[in-house]
C-alpha positions in Angstrom: -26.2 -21.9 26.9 -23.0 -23.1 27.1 -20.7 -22.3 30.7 -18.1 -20.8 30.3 -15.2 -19.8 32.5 -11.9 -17.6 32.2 -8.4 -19.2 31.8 -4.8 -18.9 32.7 -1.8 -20.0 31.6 1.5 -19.0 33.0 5.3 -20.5 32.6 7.5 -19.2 34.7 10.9 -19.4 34.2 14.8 -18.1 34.5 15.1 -14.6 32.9 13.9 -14.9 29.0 16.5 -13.8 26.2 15.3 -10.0 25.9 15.3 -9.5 21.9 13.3 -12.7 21.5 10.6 -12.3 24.1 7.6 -10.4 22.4 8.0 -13.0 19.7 8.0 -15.7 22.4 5.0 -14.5 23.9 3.0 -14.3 20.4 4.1 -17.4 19.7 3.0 -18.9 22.6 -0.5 -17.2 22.3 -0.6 -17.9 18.7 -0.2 -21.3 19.6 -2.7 -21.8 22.6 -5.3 -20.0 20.4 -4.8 -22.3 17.2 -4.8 -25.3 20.0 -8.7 -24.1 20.9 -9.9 -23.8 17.8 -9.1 -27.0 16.4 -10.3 -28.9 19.2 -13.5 -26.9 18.3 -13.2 -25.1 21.9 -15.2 -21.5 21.8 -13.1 -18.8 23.7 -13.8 -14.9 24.0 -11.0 -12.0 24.2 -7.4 -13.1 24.8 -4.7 -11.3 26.5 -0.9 -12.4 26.1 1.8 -11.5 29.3 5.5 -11.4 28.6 8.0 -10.3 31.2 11.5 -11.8 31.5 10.6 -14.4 34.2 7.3 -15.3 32.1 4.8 -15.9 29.6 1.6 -15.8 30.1 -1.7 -15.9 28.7 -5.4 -15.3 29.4 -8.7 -15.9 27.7 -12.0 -15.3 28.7 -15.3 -17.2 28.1 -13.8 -20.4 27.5 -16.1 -23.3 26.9 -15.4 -25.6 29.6 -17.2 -28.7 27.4 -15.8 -29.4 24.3 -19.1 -29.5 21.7 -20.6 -32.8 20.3 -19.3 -33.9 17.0 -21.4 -35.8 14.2 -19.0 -38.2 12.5 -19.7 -39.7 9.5 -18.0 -42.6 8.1 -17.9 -44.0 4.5 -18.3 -47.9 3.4 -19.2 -49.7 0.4 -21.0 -48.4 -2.8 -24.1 -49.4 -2.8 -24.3 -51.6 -5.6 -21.3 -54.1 -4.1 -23.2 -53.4 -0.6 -26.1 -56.3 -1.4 -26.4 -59.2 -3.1 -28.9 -60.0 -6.0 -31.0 -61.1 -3.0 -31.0 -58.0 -1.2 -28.9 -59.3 1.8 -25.4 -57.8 2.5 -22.4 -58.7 1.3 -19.7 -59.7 3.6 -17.8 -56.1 2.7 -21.4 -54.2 4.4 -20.9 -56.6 7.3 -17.6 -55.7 8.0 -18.2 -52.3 7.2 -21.1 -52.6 10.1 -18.9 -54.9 12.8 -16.2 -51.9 12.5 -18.8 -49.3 13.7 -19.8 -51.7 16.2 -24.3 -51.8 15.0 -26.0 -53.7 13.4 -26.4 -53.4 9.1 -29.9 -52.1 9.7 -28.4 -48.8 11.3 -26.2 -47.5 8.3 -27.5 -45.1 6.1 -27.5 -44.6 2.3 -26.1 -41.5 1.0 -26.9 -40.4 -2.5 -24.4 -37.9 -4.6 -23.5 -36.7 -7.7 -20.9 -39.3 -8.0 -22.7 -42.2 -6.7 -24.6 -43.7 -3.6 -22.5 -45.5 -0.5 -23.8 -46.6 2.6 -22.4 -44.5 5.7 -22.5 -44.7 9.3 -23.3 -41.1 11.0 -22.8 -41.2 14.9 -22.5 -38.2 17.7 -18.8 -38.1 19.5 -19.5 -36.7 23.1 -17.0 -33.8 23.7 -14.4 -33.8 25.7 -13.7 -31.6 29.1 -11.7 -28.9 27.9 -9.8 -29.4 31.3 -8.9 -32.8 29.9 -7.5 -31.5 26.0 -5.7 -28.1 27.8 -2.3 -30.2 29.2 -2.1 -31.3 25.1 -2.6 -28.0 23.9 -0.2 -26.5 26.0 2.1 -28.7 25.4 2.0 -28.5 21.1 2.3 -24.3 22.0 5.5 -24.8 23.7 6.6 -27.4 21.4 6.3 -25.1 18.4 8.0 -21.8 19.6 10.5 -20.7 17.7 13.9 -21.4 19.9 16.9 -21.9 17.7 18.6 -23.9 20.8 16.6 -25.4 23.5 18.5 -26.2 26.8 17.8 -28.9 29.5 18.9 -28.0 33.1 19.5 -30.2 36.2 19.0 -34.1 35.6 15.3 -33.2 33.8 14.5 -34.4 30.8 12.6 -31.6 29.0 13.8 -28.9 27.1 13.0 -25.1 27.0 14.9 -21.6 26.2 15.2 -21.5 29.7 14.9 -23.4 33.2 11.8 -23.6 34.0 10.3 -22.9 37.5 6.9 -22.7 37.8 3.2 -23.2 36.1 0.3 -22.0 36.3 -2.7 -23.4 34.8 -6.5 -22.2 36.3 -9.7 -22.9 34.4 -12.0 -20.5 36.4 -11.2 -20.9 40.2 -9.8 -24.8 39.8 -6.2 -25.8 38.8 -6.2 -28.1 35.7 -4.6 -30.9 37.4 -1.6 -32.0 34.8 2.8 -31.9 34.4 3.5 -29.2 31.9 7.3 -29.5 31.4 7.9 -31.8 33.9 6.4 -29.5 36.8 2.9 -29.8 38.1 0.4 -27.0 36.9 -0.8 -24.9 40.2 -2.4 -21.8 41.6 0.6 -20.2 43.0 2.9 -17.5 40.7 5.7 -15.3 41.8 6.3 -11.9 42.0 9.4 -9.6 41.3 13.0 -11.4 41.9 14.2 -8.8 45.3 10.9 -6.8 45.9 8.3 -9.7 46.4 10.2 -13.1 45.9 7.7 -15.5 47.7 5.0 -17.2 46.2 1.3 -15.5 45.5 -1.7 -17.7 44.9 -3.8 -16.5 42.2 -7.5 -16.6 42.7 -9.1 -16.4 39.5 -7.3 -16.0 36.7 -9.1 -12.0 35.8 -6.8 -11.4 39.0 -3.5 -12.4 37.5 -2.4 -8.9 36.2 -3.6 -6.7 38.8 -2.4 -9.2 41.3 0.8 -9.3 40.3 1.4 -5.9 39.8 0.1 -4.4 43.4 2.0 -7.5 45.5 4.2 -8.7 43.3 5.9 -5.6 42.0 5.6 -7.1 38.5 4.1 -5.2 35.4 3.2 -8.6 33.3 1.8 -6.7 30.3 4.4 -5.9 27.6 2.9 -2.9 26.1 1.7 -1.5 29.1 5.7 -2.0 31.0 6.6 -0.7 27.5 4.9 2.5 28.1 5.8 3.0 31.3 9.3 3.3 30.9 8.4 5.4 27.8 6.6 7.9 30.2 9.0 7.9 32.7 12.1 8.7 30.5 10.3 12.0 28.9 9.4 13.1 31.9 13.0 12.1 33.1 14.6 14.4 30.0 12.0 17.1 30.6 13.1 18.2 33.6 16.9 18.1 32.2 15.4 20.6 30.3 16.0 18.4 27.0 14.4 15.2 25.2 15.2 11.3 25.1 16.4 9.4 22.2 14.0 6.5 22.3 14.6 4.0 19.7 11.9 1.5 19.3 14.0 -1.4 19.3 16.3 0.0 22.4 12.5 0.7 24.0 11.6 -3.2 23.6 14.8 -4.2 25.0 14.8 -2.6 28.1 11.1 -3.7 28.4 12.4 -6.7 27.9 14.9 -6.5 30.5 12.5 -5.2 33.3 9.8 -6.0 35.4 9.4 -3.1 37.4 10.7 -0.8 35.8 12.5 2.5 37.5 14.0 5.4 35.4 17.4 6.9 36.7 19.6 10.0 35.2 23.3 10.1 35.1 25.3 12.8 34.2 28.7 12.7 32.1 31.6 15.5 31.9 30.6 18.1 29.8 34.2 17.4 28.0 32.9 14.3 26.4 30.4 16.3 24.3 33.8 17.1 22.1 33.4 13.7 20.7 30.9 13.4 17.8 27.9 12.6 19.0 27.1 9.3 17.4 29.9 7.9 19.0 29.0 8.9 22.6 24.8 7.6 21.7 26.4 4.4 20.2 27.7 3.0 23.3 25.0 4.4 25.5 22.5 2.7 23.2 24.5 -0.5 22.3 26.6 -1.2 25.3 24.9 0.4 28.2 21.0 0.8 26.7 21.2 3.5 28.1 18.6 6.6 26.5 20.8 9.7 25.6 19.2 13.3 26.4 19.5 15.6 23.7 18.6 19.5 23.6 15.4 21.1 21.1 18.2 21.2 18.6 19.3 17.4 18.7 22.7 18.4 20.3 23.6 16.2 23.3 23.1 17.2 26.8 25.7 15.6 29.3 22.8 13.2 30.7 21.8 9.7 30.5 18.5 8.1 31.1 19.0 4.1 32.5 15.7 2.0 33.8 16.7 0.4 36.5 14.3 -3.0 37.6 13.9 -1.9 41.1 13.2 0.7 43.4 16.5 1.4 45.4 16.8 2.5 48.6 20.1 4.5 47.6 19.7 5.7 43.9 22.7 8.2 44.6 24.8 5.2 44.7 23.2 3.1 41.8 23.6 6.5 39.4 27.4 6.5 40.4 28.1 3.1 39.8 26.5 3.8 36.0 28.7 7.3 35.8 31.1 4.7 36.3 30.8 2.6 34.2 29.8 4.7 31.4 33.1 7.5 31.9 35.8 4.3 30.5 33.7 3.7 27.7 33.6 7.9 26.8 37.3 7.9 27.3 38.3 5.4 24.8 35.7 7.4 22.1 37.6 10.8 23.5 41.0 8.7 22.8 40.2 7.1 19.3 38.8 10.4 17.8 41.8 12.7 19.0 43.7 10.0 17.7 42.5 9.2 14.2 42.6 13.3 13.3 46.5 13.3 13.5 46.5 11.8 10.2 44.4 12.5 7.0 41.4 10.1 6.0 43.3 9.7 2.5 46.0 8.7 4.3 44.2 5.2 4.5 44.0 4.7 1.0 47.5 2.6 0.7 46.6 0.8 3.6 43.4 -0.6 1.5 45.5 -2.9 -0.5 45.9 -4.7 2.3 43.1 -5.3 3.4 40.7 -8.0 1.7 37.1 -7.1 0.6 36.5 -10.8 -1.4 39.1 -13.0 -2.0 38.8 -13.5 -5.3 37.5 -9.9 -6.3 41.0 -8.1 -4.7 41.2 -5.8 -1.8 39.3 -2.9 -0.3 41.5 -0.9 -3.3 40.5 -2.4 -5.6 37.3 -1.9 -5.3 37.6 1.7 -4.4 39.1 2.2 -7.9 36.2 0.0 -9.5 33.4 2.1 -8.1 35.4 5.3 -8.7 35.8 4.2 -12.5 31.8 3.5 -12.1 30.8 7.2 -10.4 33.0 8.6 -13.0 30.2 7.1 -15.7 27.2 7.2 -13.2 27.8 11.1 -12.5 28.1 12.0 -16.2 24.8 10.3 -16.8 23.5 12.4 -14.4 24.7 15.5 -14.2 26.5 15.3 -10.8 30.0 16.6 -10.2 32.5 13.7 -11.4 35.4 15.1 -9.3 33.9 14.8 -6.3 32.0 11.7 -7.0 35.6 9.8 -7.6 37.1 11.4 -4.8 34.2 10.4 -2.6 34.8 6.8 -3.9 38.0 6.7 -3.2 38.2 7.8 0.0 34.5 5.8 0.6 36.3 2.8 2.5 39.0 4.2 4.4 37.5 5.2 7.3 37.3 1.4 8.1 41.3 1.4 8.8 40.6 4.1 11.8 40.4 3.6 15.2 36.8 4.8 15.9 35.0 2.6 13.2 37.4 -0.3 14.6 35.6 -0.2 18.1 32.7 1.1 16.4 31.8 -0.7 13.3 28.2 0.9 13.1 29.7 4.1 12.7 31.4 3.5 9.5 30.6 6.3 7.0 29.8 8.3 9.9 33.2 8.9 10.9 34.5 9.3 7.2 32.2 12.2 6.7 33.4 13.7 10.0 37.0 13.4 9.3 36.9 14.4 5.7 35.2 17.3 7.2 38.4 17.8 9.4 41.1 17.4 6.8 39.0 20.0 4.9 37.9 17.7 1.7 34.4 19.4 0.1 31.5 19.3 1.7 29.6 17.2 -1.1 32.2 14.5 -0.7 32.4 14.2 3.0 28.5 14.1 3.3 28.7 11.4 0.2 31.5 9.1 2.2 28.0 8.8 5.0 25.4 8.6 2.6 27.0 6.2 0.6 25.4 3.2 3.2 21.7 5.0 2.8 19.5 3.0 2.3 21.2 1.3 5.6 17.4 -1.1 6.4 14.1 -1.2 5.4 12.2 2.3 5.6 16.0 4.4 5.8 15.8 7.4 3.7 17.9 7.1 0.2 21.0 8.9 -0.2 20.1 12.7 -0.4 22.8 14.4 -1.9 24.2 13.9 -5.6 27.3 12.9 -4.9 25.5 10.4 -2.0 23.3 9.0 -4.9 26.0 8.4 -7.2 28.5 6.7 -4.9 26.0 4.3 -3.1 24.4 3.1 -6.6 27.8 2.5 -7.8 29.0 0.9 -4.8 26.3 -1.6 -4.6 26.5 -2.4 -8.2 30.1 -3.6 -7.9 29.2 -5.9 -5.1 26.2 -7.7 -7.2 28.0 -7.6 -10.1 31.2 -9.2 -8.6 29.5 -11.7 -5.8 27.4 -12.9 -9.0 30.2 -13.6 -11.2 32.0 -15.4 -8.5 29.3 -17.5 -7.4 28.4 -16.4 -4.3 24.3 -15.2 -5.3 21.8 -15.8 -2.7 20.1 -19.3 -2.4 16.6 -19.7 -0.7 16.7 -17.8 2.2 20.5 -17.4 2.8 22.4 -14.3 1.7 25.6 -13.9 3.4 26.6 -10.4 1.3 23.3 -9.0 2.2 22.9 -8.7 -2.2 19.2 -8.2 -2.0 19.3 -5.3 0.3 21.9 -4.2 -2.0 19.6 -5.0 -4.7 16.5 -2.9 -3.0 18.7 -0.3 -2.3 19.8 0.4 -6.3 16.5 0.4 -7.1 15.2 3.0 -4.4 18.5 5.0 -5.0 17.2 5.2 -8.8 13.9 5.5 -8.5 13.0 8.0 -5.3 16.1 9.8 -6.3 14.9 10.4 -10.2 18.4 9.6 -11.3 17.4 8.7 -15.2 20.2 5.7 -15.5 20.4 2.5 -17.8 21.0 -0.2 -15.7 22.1 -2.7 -18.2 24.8 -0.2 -19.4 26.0 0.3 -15.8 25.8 -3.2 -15.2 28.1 -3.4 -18.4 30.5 -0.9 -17.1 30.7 -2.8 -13.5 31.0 -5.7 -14.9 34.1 -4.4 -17.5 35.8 -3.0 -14.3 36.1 -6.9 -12.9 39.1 -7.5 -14.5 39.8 -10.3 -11.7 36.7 -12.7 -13.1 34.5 -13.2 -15.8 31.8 -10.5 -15.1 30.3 -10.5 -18.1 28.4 -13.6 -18.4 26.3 -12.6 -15.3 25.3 -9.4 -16.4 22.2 -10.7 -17.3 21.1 -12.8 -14.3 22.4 -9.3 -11.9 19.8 -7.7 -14.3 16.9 -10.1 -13.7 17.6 -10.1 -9.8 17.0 -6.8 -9.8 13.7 -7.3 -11.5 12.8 -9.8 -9.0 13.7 -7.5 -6.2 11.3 -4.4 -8.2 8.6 -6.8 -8.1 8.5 -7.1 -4.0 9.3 -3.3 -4.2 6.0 -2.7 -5.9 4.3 -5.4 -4.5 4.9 -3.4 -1.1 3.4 -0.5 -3.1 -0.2 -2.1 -3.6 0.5 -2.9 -7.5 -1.3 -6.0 -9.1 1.2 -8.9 -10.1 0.2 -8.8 -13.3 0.5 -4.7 -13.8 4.2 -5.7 -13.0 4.8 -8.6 -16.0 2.7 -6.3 -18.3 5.9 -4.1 -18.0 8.5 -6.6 -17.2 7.9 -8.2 -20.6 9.0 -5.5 -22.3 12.9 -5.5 -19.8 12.4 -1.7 -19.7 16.2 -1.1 -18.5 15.4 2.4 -16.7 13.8 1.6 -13.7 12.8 5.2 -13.5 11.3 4.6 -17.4 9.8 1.5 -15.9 8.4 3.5 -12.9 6.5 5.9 -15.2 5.4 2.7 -17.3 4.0 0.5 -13.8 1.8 3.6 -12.7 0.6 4.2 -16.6 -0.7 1.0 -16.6 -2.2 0.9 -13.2 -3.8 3.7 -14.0 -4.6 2.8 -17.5 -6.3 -0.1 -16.1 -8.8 2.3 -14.0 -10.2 3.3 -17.7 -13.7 2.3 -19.1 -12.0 0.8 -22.5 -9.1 -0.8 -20.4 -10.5 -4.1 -19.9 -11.6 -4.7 -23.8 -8.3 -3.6 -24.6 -6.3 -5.6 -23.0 -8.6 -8.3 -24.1 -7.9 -7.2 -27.8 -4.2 -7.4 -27.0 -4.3 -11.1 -26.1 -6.0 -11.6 -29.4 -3.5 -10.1 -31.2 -0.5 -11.6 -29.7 -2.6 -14.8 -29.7 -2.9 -14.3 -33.8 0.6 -13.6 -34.3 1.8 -16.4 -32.1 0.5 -18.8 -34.8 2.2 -17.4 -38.1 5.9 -18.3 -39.0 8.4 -16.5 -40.3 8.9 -12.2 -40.3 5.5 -10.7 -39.7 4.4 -8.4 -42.0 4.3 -4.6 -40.7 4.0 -1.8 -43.3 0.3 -1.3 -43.9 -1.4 -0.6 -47.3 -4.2 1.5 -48.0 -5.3 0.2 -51.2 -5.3 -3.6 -49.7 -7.9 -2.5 -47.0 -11.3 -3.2 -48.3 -13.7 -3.4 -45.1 -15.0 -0.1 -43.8 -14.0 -1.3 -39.8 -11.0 -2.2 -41.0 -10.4 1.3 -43.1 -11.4 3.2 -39.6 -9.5 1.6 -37.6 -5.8 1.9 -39.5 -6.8 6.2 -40.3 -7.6 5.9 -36.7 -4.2 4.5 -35.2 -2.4 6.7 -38.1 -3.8 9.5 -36.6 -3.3 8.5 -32.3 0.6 6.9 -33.3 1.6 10.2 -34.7 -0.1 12.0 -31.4 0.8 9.5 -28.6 4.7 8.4 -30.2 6.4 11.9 -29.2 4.0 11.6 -25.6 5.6 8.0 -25.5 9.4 9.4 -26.0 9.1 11.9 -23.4 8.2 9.2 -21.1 4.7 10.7 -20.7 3.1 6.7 -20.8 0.0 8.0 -18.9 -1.2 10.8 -21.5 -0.5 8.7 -24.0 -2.5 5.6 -23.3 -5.6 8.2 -22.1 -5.6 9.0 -25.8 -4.9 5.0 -27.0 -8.3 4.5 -25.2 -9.9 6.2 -28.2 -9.0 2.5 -30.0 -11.5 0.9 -28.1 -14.6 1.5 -30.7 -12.5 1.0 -33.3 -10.7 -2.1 -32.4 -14.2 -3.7 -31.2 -15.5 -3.0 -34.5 -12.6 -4.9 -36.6 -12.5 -7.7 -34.6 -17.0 -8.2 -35.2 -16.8 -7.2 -38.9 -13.3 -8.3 -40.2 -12.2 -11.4 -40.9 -8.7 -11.5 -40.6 -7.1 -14.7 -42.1 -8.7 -13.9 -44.9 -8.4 -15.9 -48.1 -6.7 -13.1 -50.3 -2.8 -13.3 -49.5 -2.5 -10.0 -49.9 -5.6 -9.1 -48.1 -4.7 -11.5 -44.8 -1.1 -9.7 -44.6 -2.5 -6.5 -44.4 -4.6 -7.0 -41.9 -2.0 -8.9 -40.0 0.2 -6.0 -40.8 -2.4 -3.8 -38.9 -2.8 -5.6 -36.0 1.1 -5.9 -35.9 1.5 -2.1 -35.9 -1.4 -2.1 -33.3 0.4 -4.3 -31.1 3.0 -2.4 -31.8 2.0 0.3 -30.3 1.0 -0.6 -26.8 3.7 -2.6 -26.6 5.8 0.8 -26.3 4.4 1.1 -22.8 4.1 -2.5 -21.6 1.9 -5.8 -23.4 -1.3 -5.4 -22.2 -2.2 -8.9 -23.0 -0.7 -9.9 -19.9 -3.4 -8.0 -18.1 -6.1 -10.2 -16.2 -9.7 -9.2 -16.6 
């Protein structure tokens, strides 16, 4: 049996950029992993470390001997190998002299293809002390860091200066330079509590080392929880509960190695301020964890991690009371200030300022998507008044002071001041849910109003970033248009609003007086259809469930919704599969004949008993499934389509179909035609694989 012993790698370095270091660290794991396995190194369980002064990783069970390869090399074909004598021609010799034997050791090997003579020879493996310093090195290499820096007079590069390395294959230091510093034994522990050196062991020691001398938590998740634990606790006996965002939660972690909650209080005053406000610059500024009560109202309390244990916390919590109370005040200021005058106050003070240059100010496009609500409302049944109120008033919250310091609150602050100057409640709630969806998993708009107004807002922007140009290219997309995109489609769709979005996309595109928006109307449409795709790729349906309906450029996505889950589960069906094989046969049939296809079917002209069943047949399921098919009912109608199946299998074994009688052939074209016709209602089945 193979030995085996544990492994540890360890860079140590100048504090790592917080937002980027769990990716660092499974990078750097990802990397030392892949390293092992092509060198054909066997390795147990692995373990990844990231803390801001380092990356680590350990693997047990590593192989410490590289195994034996058989390598097997090619030469001539054996009939160019020998001469008519049988002795080898100079190409064998050379073949022979280049694996260093004799001709009498190389092999023949027989194929399919032919028979060459090969040379087959055993490559001793390699330490795995000896191919670590490479493997390491081709990790680092390959993290992802936009911008490496070099520091001092070195020579290498990293996302930061680094200070130390560790590198121990059992008990023994791998004797090598990783970035320009030798590999050792010796790590470091927390920057104040335990800044001397600590030699490590073995490497099963490293985590449990570092955290009982070193005051250093190296494990992410575990650090991660920690601080987790520590700020409920911390809020529960405030008598309230912390606001943990996930991605606030991995920055601090981030920003920690021992990590130490702390509460600070705030002036009760404060709480006057709308609450996002006060948990925006907390979360943002400070990353700080705001308290909140069982009700979700703020409690006049902070939650900060501190990265050590102080010997005066009194004095640390002031000096974040202090810092905090500036940054409350100016909130306090900008809200009292932006009340003294109305939000549509704003509105003249759009013109001014510039949403595109070409497409006209923030005014301009207020009165486009007000001119598109108007339409989008009616359609839908929503109140139009408030929907072009709500759209005019939707950008000028961005001319206040709050959203000027506080450009995440935007919508936020227009529902709370419309709320003030006493504008309806559906209008004020739609000026916030306008930006809904806001990212990927957000909740759609959930008011009428909201719907309308953030469906017609994002349409002006595709429609108008399209016609001037500006459409995403590979992987940039400066006006965000395939959020945009994602977000008119969820809008739609989870919020049932029955809408034609070619006709909208008419109307947006009409409302562009400043460019030629019509010509793109087409390409917005088939963006959107790209973007529905990945929507319902996400959803777990087949590629080809999607084209069978995309052929048909339903122009509803809700209609198309009900379509994509008729087929899908259409395709669940006993007769599906012959079907949709019928299908291809059809369109394959029509495919070949020129000219207008023939479509009204006569009675008299069909001869064959098959073919005689299966038009009485479809005369009898298009006059049940056509009214199912109108009221959008796609799945009840295809259940009853499936009673085709018997027929269908039946014309195609018994009928010829391109027959020789003219009159005969058409009609039986005709038939298939109307057939076709049929499914084709719901999506083309013949795009269906088997």
């Amino acid at each position: 049996m193979a030995e085996t012993r544990d492994l540890l790698i360890e860079i140590g370095t100048e504090e790592l950029p917080p937002k980027a270091l769990s990716t660092l660290a499974e990078a750097f794991e990802s990397g030392i992993l892949d390293g092992l396995s092509k060198a054909g190194i066997p390795f147990g369980a692995a373990r990844r470390f990231a803390a801001p002064r380092r990356l680590a990783v350990l693997l047990h069970d590593v192989v410490t001997v590289q195994p034996d390869r058989m390598l097997e090399r090619r030469g001539p074909a054996l009939k160019a190998a020998f001469d008519q004598a049988g002795k080898p021609t100079k190409a064998t010799e050379g073949f022979a002299r280049s694996c260093g034997v004799d001709v009498s050791a190389l092999q023949i090997q027989t194929t399919d293809k032919g028979a060459w003579l090969v040379y087959t020879s055993t490559e001793a493996g390699a330490a795995t002390t000896a191919l670590l310093p490479e493997i390491i090195d081709a990790s680092l290499a390959a993290l992802p860091i936009p911008k490496r820096m070099r520091w001092g007079d070195r020579a290498e590069e990293f996302v930061r200066p680094v200070h130390w390395v560790v590198l121990l294959f059992g008990e023994e230091v791998v004797e090598c330079s990783i970035l320009g510093l030798a590999a050792g034994r010796e790590t470091y522990g927390h920057r104040f509590h335990h800044p001397q050196p600590i030699a490590v062991a073995k490497p099963a020691a490293y985590a449990s080392l570092l955290a009982e001398t070193g005051k250093v938590i190296a494990d992410f998740a575990t650090r991660r929880e920690a601080i987790r634990n520590q700020a409920v606790r911390a809020a529960a006996d405030l008598g309230g509960e912390a606001v943990i965002e996930p991605a606030l939660l991995d920055e601090v972690t981030a920003l920690v190695e021992w990590p130490v909650v702390l509460v600070g209080n705030f002036e009760p005053r404060f709480l006057a301020v709308p609450n996002e406000a006060l948990i925006s610059t907390m979360q943002d500024n400070q990353k700080y964890f705001p308290v909140v009560d069982a009700q979700g109202r703020m409690l006049p309390h902070f939650i900060t991690v501190m990265n050590i244990e102080s010997k005066d916390p009194a004095q640390v919590r002031a000096g974040n009371e202090r810092v905090i109370r500036p940054r409350f005040a100016d909130a306090e200021f900008f809200w009292n200030q932006d009340r003294k005058h109305s939000l549509d106050s704003h509105i003249e003070g759009l013109k001014s300022v510039v949403f595109q240059q070409k497409l006209g100010s923030l005014h301009d496009k207020s009165e486009r998507v007000a001119a598109l609500a108007r339409h989008i409302a009616t359609a839908v049944g929503a109140d139009v008044a408030h929907a072009e109120r709500a759209a005019r008033l939707g950008k000028c919250d961005l001319l206040t002071d709050m959203v000027g310091e506080f450009p995440e609150l935007q919508g936020t602050m227009g529902r709370y001041y419309a709320q003030h100057d006493g504008e309806p409640q559906a209008v004020a709630v739609a000026l916030e849910e306008q930006y809904r969806p806001r990212f990927a998993g957000d909740a759609i708009a959930a008011s009428d109003v909201g719907r309308v107004l953030a469906l017609a807002e994002r349409l002006d922007t595709l429609v108008g970033i399209f016609a001037i140009g500006q459409g995403p290219t590979g992987a940039k997309d400066p006006f965000a248009l395939r959020r945009a995109a994602l977000g008119v489609l969820r809008t739609v769709i989870e919020g049932q609003l029955d809408v034609d979005l070619q006709a909208l996309l008419g109307i947006a595109a009409a409302q562009l007086q400043q460019v030629d928006a019509a010509s793109v109307q087409d390409t917005v449409f088939d963006f959107l259809l790209d973007r529905l795709r990945a929507y319902y790729a996400e959803q777990g349906f087949q590629s080809d469930e999607f084209d069978a309906v995309a052929e048909c450029r339903p122009a509803r996505p809700l209609d198309f919704d009900r379509r994509l889950r008729a087929v899908a589960g259409f395709r669940q069906l006993p007769e599906a599969e012959a079907l949709a094989a019928a299908n291809k046969r059809i369109r394959n049939i029509l495919k070949k004949l020129d000219g207008q296809l023939p479509f009204a079917v006569r009675t008299e002209l069909l001869v064959e008993p098959a073919e005689q069943q299966l038009a009485a047949v479809l005369t009898e399921l298009a006059s049940e499934v056509s009214p199912l098919m109108d009221a959008g009912l796609y799945a009840d109608a295809l259940g009853r389509l499936a009673a085709l199946k018997s027929p269908v299998d039946h014309f195609f074994d018994q009928v010829l179909v391109m027959a020789d009688d003219p009159g005969v052939r058409d009609n039986r074209i005709a038939l298939l035609n109307e057939l076709g016709a049929l499914f084709l209602r719901v999506a083309d089945f013949s795009r269906l694989q088997s």
